[in-house]
C-alpha positions as CSV (number, residue, x, y, z in Angstrom):
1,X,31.7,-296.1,-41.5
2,X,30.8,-296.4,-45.1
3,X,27.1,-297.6,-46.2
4,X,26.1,-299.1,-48.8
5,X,23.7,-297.4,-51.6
6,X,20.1,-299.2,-51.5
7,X,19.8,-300.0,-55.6
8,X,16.8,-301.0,-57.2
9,X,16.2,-304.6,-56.0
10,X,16.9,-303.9,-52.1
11,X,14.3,-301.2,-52.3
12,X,11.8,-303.8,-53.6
13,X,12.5,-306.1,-51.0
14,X,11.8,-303.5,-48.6
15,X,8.6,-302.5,-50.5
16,X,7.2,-306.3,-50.5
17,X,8.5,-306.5,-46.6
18,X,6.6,-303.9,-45.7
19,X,3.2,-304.8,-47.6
20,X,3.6,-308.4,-45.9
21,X,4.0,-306.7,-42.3
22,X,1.1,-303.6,-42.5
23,X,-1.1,-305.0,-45.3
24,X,-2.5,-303.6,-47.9
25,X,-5.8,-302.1,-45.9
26,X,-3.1,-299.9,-43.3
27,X,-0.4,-298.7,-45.8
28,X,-2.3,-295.5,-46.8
29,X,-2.1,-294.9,-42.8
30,X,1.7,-295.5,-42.5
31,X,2.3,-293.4,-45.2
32,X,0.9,-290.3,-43.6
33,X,1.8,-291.0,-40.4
34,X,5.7,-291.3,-42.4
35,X,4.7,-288.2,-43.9
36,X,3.8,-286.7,-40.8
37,X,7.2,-287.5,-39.3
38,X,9.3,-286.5,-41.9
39,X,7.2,-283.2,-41.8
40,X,8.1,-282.3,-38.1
41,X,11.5,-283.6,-38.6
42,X,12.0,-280.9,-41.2
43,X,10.3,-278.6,-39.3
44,X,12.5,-279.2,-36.3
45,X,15.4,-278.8,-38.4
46,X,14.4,-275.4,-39.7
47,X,14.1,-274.5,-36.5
48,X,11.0,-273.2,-36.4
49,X,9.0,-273.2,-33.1
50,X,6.0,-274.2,-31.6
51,X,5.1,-271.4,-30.2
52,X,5.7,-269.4,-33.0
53,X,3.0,-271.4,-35.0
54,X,0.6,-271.3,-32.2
55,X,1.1,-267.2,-32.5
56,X,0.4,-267.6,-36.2
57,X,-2.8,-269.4,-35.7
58,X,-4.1,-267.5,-32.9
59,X,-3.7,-264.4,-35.3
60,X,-5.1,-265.7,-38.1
61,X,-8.1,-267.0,-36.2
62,X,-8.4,-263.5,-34.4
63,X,-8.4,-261.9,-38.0
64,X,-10.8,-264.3,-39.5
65,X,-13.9,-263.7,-36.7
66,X,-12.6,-260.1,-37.0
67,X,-13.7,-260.5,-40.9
68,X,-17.0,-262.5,-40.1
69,X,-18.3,-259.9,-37.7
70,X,-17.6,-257.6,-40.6
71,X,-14.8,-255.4,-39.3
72,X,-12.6,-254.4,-42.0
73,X,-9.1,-252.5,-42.5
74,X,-11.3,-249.9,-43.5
75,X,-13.7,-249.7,-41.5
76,X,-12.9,-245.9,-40.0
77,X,-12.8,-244.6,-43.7
């Protein structure tokens, strides 16, 4: 099944739909919760994991009171 290409004057239909529906006031909100979506989507794609970036921020945050409590790499120098 074939589609159709969305040209220039469909896309401002959708456009004017879609400020009639959310309003002006919530469209900043739809746009990063699209964002959001299209983010994970990507993400999901990629195949990273979850778990993987929980490791990642667990380090990170392990490192950074590491660094506030003034440990260093060199500290046994």
């Amino acid at each position: 099944m074939v589609f159709p290409h969305i040209g220039a004057p469909e896309a401002i239909i959708v456009l004017v739909v879609i400020l009639i529906v959310f309003g002006v006031g919530k469209l900043p909100q739809v746009g990063g919760a699209v964002g959001k979506g299209l983010r994970a989507f990507r993400k999901g794609q990629s195949g990273e994991d979850e778990e993987e970036e929980k490791e990642e921020k667990l380090k990170k945050k392990a490192t950074k009171k590491k660094v506030a409590k003034g440990g260093t790499k060199s500290e046994g120098v």
